[in-house]
C-alpha atoms as an extended CHARMM CRD file, in Angstrom:
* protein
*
       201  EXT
         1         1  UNK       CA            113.0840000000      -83.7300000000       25.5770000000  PROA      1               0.0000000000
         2         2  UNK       CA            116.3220000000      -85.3110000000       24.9110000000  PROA      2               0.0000000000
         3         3  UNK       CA            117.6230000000      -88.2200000000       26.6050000000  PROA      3               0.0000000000
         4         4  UNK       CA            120.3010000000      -86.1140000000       28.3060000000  PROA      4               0.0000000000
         5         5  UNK       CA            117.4150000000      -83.9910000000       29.9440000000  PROA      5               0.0000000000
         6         6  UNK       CA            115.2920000000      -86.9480000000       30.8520000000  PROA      6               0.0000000000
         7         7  UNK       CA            118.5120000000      -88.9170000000       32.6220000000  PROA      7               0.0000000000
         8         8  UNK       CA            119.3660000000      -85.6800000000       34.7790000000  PROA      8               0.0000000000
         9         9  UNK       CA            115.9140000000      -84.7690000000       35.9710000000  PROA      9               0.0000000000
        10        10  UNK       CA            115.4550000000      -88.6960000000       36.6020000000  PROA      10              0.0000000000
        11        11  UNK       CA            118.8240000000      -88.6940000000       38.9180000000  PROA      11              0.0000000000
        12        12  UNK       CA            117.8610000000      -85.5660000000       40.5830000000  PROA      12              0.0000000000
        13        13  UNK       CA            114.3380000000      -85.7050000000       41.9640000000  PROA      13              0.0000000000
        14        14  UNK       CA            114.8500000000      -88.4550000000       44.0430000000  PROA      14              0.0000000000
        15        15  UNK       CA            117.3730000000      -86.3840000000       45.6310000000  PROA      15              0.0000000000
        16        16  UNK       CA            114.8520000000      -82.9980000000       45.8810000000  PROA      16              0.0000000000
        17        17  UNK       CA            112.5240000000      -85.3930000000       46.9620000000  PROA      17              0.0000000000
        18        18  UNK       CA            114.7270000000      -86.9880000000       50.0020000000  PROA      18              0.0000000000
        19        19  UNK       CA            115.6400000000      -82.8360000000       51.1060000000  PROA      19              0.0000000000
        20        20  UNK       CA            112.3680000000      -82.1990000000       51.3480000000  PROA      20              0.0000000000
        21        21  UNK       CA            111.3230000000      -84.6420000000       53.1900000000  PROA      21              0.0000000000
        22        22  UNK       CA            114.4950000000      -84.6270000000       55.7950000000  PROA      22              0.0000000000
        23        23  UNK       CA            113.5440000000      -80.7830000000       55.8350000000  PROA      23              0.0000000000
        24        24  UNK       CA            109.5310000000      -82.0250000000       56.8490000000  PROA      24              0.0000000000
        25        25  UNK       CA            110.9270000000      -83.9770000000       59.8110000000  PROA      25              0.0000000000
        26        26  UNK       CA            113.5290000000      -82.2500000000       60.8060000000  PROA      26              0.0000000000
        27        27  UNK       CA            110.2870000000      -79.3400000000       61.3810000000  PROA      27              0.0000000000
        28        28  UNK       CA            107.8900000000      -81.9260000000       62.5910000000  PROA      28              0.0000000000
        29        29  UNK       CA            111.0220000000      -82.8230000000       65.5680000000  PROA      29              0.0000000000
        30        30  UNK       CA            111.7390000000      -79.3620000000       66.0830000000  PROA      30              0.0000000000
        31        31  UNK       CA            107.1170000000      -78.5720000000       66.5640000000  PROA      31              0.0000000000
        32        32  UNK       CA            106.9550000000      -81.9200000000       68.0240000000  PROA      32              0.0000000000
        33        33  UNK       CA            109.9190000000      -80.7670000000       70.8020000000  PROA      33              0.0000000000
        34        34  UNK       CA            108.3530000000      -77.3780000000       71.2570000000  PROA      34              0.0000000000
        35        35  UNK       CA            104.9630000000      -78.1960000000       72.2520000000  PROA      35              0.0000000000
        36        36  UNK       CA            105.7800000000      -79.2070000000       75.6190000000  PROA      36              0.0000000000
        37        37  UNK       CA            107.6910000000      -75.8700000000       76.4230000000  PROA      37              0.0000000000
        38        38  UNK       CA            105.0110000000      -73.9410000000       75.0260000000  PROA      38              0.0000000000
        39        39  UNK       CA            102.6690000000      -75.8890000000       77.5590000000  PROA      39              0.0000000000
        40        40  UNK       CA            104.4180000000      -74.7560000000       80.4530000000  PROA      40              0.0000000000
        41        41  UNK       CA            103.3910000000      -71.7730000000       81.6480000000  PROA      41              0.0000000000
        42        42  UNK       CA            105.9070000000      -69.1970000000       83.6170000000  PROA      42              0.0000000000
        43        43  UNK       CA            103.0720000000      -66.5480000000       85.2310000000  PROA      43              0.0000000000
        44        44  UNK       CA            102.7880000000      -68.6360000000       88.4200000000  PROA      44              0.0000000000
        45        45  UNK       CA            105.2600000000      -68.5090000000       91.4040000000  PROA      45              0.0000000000
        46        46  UNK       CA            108.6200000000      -70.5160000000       90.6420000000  PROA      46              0.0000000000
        47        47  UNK       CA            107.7080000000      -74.0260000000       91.7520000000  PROA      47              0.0000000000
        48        48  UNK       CA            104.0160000000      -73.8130000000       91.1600000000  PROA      48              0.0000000000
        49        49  UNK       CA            103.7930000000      -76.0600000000       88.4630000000  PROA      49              0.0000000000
        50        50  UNK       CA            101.9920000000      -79.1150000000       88.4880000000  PROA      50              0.0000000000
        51        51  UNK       CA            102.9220000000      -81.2710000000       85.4500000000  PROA      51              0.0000000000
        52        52  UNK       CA            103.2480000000      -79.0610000000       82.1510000000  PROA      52              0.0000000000
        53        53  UNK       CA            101.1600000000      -76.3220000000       82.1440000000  PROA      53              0.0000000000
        54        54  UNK       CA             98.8600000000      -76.9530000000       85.2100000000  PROA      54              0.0000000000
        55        55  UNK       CA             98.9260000000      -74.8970000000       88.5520000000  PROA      55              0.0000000000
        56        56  UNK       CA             97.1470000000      -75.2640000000       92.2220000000  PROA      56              0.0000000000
        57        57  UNK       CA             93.9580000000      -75.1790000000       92.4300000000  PROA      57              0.0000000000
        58        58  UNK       CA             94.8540000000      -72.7110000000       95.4930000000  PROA      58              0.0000000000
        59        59  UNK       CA             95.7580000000      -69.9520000000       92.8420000000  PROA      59              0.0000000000
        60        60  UNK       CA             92.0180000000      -69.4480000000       92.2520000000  PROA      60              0.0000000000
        61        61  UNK       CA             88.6240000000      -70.5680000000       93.8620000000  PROA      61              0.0000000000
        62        62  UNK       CA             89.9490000000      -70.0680000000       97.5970000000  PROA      62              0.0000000000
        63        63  UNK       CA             87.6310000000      -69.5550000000      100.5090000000  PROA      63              0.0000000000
        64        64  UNK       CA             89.5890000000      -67.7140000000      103.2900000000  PROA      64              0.0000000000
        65        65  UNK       CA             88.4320000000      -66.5970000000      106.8750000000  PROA      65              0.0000000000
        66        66  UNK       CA             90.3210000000      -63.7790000000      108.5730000000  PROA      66              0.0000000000
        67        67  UNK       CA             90.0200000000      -62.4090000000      111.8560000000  PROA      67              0.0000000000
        68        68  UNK       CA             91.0910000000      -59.2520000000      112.8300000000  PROA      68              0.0000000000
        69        69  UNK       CA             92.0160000000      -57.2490000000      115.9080000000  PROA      69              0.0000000000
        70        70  UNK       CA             93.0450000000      -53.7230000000      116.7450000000  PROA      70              0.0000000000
        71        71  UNK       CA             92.4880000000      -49.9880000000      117.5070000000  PROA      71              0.0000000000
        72        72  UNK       CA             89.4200000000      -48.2570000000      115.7430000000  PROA      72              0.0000000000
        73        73  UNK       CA             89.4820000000      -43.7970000000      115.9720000000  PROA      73              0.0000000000
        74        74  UNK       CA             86.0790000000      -42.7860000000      115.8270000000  PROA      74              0.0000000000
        75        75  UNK       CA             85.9640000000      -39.3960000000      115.0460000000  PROA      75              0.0000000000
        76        76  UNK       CA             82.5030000000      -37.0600000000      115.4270000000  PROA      76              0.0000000000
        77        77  UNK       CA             81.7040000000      -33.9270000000      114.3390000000  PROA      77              0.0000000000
        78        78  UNK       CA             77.7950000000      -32.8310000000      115.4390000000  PROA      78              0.0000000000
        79        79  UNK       CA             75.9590000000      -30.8980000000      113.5390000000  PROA      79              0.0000000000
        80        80  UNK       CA             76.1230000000      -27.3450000000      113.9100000000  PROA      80              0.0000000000
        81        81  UNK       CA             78.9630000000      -27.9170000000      116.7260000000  PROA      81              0.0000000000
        82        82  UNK       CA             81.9460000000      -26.7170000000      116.5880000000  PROA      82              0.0000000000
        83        83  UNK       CA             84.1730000000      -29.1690000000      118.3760000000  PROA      83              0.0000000000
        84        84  UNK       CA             84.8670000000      -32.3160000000      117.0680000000  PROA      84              0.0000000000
        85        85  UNK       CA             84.2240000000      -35.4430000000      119.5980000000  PROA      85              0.0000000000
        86        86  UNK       CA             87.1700000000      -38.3000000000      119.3020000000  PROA      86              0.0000000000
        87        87  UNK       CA             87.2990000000      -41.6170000000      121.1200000000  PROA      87              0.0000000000
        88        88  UNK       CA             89.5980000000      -44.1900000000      120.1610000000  PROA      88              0.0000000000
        89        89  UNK       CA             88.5940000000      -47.6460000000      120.9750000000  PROA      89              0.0000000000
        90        90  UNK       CA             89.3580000000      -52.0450000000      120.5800000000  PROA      90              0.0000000000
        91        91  UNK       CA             87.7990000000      -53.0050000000      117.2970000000  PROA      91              0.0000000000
        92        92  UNK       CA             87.5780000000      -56.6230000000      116.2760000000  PROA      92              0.0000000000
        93        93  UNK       CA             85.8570000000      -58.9170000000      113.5740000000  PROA      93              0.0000000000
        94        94  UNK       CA             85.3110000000      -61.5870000000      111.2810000000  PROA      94              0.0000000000
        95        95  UNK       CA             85.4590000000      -61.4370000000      107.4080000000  PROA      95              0.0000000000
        96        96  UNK       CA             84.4470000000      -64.7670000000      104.8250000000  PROA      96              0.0000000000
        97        97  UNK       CA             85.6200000000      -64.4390000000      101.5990000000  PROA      97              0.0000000000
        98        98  UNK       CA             86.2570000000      -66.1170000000       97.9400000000  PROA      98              0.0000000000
        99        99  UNK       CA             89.3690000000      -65.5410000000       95.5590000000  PROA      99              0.0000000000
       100       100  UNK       CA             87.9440000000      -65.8340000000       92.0220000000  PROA      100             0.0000000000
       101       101  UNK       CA             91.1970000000      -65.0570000000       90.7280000000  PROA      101             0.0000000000
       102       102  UNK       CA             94.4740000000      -64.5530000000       92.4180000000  PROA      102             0.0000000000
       103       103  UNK       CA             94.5560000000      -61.1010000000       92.2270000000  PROA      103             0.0000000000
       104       104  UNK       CA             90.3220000000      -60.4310000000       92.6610000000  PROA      104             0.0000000000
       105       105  UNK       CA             87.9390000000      -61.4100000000       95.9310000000  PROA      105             0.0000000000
       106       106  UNK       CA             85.0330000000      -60.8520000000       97.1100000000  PROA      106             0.0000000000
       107       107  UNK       CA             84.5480000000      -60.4430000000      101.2160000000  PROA      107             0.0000000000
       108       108  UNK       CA             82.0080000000      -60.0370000000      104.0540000000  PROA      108             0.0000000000
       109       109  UNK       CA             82.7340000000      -58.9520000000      107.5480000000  PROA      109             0.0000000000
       110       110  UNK       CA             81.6050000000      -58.0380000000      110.6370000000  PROA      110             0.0000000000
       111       111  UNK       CA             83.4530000000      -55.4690000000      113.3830000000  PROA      111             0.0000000000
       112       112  UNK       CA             82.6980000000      -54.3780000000      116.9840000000  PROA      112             0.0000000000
       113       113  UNK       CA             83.7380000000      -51.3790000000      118.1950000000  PROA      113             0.0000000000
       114       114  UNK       CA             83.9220000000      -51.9500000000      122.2160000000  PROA      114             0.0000000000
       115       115  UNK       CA             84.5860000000      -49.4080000000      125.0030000000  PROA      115             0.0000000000
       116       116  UNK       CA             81.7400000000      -46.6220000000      125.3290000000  PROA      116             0.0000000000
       117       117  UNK       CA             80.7680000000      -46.6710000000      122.0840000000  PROA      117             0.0000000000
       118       118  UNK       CA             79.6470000000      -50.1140000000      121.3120000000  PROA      118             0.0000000000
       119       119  UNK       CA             79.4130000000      -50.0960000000      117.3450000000  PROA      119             0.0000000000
       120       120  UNK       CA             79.0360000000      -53.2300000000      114.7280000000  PROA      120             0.0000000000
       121       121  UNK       CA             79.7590000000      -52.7860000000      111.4500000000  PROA      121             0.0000000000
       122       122  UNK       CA             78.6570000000      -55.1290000000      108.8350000000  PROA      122             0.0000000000
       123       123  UNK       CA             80.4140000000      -54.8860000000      105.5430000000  PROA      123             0.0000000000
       124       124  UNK       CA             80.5310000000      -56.4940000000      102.3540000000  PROA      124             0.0000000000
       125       125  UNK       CA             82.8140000000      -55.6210000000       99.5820000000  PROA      125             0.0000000000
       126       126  UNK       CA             85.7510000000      -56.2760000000       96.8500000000  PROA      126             0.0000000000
       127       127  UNK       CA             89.7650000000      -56.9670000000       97.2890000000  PROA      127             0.0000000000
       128       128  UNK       CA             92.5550000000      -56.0310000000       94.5950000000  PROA      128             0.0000000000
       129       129  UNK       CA             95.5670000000      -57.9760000000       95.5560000000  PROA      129             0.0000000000
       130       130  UNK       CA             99.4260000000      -57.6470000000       94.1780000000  PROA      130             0.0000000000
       131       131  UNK       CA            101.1860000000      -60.9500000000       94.6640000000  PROA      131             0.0000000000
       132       132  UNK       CA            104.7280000000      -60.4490000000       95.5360000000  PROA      132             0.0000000000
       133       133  UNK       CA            104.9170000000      -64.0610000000       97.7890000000  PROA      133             0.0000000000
       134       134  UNK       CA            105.7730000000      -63.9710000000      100.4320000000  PROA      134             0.0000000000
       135       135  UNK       CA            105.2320000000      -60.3360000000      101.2890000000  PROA      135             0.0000000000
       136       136  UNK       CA            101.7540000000      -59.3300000000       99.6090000000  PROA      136             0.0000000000
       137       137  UNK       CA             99.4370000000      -55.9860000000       99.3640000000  PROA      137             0.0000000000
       138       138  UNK       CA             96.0310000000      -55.3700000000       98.7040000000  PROA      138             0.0000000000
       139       139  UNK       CA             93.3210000000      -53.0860000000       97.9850000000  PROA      139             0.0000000000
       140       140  UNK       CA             89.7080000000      -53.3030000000       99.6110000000  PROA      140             0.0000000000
       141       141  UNK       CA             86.5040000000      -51.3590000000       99.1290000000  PROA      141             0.0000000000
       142       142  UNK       CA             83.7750000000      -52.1780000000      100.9170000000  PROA      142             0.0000000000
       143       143  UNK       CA             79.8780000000      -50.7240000000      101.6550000000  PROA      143             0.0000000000
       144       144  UNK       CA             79.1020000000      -50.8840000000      104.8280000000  PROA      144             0.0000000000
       145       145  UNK       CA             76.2010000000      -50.7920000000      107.4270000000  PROA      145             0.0000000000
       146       146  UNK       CA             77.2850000000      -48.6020000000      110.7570000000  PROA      146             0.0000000000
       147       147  UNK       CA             75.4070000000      -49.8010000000      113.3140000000  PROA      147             0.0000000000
       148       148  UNK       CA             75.6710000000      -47.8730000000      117.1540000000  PROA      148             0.0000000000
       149       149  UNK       CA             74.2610000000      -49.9710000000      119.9480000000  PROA      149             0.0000000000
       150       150  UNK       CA             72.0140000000      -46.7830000000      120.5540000000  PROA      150             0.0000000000
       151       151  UNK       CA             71.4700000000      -44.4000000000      118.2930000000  PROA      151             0.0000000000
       152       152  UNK       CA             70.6530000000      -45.0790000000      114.3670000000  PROA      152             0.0000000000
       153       153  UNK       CA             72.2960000000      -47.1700000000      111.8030000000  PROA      153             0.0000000000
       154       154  UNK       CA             73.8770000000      -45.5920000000      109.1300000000  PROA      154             0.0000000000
       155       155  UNK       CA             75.6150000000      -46.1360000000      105.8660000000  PROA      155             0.0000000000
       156       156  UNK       CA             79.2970000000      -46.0260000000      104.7960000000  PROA      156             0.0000000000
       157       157  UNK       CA             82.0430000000      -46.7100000000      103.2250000000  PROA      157             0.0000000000
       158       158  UNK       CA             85.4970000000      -48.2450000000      104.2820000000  PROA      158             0.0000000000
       159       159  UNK       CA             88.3800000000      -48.1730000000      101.3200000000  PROA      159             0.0000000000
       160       160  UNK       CA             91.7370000000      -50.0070000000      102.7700000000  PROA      160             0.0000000000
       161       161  UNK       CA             94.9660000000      -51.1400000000      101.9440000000  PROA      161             0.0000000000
       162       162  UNK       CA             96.5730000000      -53.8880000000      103.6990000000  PROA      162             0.0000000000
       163       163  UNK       CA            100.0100000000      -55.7020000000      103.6170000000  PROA      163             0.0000000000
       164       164  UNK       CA            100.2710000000      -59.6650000000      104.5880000000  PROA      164             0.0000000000
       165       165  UNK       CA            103.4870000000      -62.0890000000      104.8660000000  PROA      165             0.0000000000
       166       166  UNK       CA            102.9030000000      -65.9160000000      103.6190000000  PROA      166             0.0000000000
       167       167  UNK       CA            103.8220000000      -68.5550000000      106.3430000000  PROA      167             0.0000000000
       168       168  UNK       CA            102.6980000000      -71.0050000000      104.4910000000  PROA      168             0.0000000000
       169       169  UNK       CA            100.2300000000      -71.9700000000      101.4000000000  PROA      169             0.0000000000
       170       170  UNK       CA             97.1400000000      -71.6510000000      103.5930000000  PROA      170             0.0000000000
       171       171  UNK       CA             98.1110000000      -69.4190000000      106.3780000000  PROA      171             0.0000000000
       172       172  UNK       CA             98.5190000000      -65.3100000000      106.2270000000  PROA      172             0.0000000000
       173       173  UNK       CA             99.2060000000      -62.5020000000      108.6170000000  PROA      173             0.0000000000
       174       174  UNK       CA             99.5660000000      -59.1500000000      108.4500000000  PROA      174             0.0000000000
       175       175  UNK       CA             98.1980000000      -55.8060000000      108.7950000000  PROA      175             0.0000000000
       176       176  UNK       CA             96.0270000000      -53.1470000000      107.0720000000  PROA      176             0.0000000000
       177       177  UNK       CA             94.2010000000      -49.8060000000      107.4220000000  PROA      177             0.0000000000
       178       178  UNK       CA             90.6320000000      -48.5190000000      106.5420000000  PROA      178             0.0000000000
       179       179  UNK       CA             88.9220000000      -45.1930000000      106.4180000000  PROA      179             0.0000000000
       180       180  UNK       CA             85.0740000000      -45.4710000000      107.2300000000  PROA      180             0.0000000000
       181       181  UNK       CA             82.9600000000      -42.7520000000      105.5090000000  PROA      181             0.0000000000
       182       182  UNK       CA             79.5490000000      -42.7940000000      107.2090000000  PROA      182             0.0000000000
       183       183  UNK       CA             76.5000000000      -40.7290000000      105.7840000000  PROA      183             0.0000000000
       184       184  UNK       CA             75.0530000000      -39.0790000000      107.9920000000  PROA      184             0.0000000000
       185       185  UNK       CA             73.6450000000      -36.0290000000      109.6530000000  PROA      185             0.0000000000
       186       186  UNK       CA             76.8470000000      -35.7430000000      112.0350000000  PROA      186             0.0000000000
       187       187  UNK       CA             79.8850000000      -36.0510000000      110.0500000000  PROA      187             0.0000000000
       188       188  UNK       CA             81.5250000000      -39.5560000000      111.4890000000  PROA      188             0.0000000000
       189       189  UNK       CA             84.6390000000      -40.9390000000      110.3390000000  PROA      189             0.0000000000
       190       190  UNK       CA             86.7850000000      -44.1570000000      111.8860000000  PROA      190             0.0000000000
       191       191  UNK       CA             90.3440000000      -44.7100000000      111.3200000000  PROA      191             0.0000000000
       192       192  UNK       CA             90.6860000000      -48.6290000000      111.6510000000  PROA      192             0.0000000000
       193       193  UNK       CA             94.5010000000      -50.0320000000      112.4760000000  PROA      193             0.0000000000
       194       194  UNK       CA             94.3750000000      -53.9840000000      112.9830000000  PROA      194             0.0000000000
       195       195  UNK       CA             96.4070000000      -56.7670000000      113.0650000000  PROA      195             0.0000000000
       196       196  UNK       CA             95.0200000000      -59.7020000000      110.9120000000  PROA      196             0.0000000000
       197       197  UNK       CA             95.3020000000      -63.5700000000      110.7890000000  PROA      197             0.0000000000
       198       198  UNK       CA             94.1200000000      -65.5770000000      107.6920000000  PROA      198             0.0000000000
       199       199  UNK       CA             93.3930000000      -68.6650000000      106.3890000000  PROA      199             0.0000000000
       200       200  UNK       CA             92.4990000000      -70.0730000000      103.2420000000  PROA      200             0.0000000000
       201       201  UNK       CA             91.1360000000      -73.0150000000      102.4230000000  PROA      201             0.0000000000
């Protein structure tokens, strides 16, 4: 190597060397700037963040009660009858239940069917919900125990859809329908149409 060579590389890697390190932190800024952004995350509600990257701890792990009042169609058909029996009556009821997710729950109820036919109906089941706040829908399924103040207790099951307007973080309202499929000898059917009040805690 002539001296030529050994003067130019000596004058130039200094200068490779200063690039590439102005090129390191210029990417170590540009990560370094980024992480915080990528922290935040934008699936929530506009507002609902908490910091960078947190949410609520109402989004998920929420008890809620709800009460419920309305107008229950009980509709009989006796076996080996053929004229159906239909009495429409006040239905209302309690219901605990847990959000594991903001869009999943898990609920148990109880309903009385008043007027002549004097009915409970225990139920326990699952709800699907579809957070648009503040006007909301849901899903529900739920198994359920049909329970006549005379006569026997059967089995059923009540699928439902519901809609609900948010007042306020804790506080719901709104209303929903459910078809009750009982089992049994007699083919039974209710159309439930209440008004419902909830709170979550």
């Amino acid at each position: 190597m002539n001296s030529v060579e050994s003067s130019t590389m000596k004058s130039t890697s200094p200068t490779r060397m200063s690039v590439r390190l102005a090129l390191l932190g210029m990417a170590l800024i540009v990560s370094a700037g980024a992480l915080p952004a990528a922290a935040q995350r934008t699936d929530g509600p506009e507002g609902s963040e908490i910091g960078q990257g947190g949410y609520p701890w109402q989004q998920r792990g929420q008890l809620f009660v709800e009460g419920m009042f309305g107008a229950a169609v009980v509709d009989i058909e006796p076996e080996g009858a053929d004229e159906n029996v239909s009495q429409t009556d006040l239905i209302s009821g309690v219901s605990v239940g847990y959000l594991m997710e903001d869009w999943l729950g898990f609920q148990v109820g109880y309903g009385y069917i008043g007027g002549d036919q004097k009915t409970s109906l225990y139920s326990a089941g699952i709800r699907n919900l579809m957070n648009y706040d503040p006007i909301n829908a849901y899903f529900s399924l739920d198994a359920e125990l049909y329970s006549p103040d005379a006569g026997d207790s059967r089995f059923g099951i009540a699928p439902g859809v519901g809609a609900e307007v948010l007042l306020s973080e804790r506080l719901r309202v709104g209303l929903r329908f459910q078809h009750d499929f009982i089992f049994a000898d007699d083919n039974i059917s209710i159309n439930r149409f209440s008004a419902n009040v909830q709170l979550r805690f």
